[in-house]
PAVEXFI-428691 format. One record per atom (N, C-alpha, C, CB): residue in one letter; x, z, y. Coordinates in steps of 0.05 Angstrom, whole numbers, padded with zeros to 5 digits, always signed. Glycine has a CB too. Layout:
aXZY/...
This chain:
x+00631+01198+01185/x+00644+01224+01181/x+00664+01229+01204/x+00659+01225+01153/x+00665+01254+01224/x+00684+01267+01238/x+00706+01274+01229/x+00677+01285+01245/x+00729+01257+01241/x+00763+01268+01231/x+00775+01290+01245/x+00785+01245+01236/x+00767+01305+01240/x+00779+01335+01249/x+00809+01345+01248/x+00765+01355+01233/x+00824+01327+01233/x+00858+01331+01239/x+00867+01333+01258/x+00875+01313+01233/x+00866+01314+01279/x+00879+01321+01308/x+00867+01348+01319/x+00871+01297+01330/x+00839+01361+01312/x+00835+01384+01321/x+00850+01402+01306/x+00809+01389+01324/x+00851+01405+01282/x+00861+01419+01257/x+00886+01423+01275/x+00863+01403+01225/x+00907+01400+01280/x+00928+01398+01292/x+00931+01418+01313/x+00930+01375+01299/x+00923+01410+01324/x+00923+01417+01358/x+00917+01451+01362/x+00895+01397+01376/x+00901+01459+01342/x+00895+01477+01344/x+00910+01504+01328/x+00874+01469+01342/x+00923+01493+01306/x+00944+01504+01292/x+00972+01514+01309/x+00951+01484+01273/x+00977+01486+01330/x+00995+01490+01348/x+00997+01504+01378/x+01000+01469+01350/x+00970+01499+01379/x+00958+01516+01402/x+00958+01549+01396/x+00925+01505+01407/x+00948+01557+01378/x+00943+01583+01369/x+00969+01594+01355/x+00919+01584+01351/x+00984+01581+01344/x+01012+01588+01334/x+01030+01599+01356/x+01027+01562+01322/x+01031+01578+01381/x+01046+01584+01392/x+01037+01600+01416/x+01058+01565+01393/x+01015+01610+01417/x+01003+01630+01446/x+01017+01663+01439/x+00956+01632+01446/x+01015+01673+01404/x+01026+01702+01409/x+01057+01697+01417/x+01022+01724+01379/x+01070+01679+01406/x+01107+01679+01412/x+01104+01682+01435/x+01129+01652+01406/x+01089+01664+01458/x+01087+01660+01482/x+01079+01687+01490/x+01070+01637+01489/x+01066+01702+01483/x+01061+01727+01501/x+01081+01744+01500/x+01038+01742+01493/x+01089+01754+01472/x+01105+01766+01465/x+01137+01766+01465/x+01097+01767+01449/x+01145+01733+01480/x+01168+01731+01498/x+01167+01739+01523/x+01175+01708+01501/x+01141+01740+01531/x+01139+01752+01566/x+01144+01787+01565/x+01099+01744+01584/x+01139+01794+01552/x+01131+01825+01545/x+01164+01830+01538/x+01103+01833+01513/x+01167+01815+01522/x+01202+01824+01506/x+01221+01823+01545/x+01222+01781+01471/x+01210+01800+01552/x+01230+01790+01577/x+01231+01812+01589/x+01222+01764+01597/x+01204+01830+01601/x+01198+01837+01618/x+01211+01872+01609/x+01167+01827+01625/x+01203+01870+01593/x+01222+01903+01579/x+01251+01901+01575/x+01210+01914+01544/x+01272+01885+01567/x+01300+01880+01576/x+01305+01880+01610/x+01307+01851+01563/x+01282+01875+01633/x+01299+01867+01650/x+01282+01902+01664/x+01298+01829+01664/x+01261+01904+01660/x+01262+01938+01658/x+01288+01961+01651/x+01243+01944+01636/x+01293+01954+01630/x+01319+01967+01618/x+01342+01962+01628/x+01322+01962+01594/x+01338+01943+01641/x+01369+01932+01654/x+01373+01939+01672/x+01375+01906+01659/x+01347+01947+01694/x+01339+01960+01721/x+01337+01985+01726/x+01317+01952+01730/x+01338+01995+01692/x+01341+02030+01696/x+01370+02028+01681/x+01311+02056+01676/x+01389+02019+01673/x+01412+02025+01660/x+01425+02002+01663/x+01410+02035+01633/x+01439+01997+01686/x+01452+01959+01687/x+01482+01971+01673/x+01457+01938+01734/x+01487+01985+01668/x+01514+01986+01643/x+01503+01984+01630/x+01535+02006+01635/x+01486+01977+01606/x+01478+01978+01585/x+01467+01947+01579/x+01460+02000+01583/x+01474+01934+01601/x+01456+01901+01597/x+01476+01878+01592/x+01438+01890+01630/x+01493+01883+01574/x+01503+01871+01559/x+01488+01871+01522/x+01529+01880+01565/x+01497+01904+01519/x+01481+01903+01495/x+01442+01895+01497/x+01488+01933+01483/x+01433+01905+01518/x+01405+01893+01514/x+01406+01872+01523/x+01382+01904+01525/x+01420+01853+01529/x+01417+01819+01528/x+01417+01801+01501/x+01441+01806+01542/x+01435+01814+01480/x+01446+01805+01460/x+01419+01817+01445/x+01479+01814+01454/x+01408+01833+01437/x+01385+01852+01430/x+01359+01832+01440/x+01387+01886+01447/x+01358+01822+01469/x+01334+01805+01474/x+01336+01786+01462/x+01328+01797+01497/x+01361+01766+01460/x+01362+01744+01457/x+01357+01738+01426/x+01385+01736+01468/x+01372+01755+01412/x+01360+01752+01381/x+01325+01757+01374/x+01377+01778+01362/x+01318+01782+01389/x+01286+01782+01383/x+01276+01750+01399/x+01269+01816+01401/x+01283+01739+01420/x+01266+01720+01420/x+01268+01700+01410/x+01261+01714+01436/x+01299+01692+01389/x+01298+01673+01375/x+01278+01676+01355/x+01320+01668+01367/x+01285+01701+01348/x+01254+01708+01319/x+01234+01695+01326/x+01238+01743+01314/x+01230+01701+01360/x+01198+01701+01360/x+01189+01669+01363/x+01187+01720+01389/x+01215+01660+01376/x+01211+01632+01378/x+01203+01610+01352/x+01235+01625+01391/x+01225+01620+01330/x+01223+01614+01299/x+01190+01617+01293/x+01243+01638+01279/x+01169+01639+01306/x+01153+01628+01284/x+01129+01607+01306/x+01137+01659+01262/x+01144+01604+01325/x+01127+01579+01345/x+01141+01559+01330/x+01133+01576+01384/x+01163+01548+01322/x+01166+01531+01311/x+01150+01523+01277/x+01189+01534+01314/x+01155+01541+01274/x+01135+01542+01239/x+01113+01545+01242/x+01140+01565+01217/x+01090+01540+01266/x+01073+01535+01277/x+01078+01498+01288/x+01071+01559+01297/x+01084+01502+01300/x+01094+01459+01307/x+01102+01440+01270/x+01147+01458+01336/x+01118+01452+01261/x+01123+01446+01233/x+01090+01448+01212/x+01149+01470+01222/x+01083+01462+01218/x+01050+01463+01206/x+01027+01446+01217/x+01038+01491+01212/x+01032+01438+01233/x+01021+01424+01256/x+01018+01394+01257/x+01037+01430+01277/x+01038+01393+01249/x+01054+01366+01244/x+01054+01358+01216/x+01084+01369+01254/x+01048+01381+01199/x+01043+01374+01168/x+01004+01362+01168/x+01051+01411+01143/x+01000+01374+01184/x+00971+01373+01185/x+00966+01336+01194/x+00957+01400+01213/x+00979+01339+01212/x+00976+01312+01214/x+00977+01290+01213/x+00975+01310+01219/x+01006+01294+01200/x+01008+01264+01189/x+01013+01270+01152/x+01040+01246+01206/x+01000+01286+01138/x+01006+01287+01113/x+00962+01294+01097/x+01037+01319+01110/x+00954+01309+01119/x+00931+01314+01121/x+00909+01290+01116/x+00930+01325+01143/
């Protein structure tokens, strides 16, 4: 029989964490847009980026935490 956990794994963590990963580049790239058309205003859109990418980062982690359930509880 094939033990497919480490793929299960790997792949949970792989795919969990590719949309955060896009969707931090996109967030990055539209704050420093906004910063480049309104640099008085890049205080408040720093504070505004930085919380959306903790979110986004939170669910790459609850992706690694799933990941990690997979494989050593699996």
């Amino acid at each position: 029989m094939v033990n497919l956990v480490p793929l299960a794994a790997g792949l949970a963590i792989g795919l969990g964490a590719i949309g955060p990963g896009i969707g931090i580049g996109i967030l990055a790239a539209g704050a420093l847009n906004a910063i480049g058309r309104n640099p008085e205003a890049s205080g408040l859109i720093q504070v505004n980026m930085f919380i959306a990418i903790a979110f986004a980062e939170a669910i790459a982690i609850y992706a690694l935490v799933i990941a990690l359930i997979i494989k050593f509880v699996a």
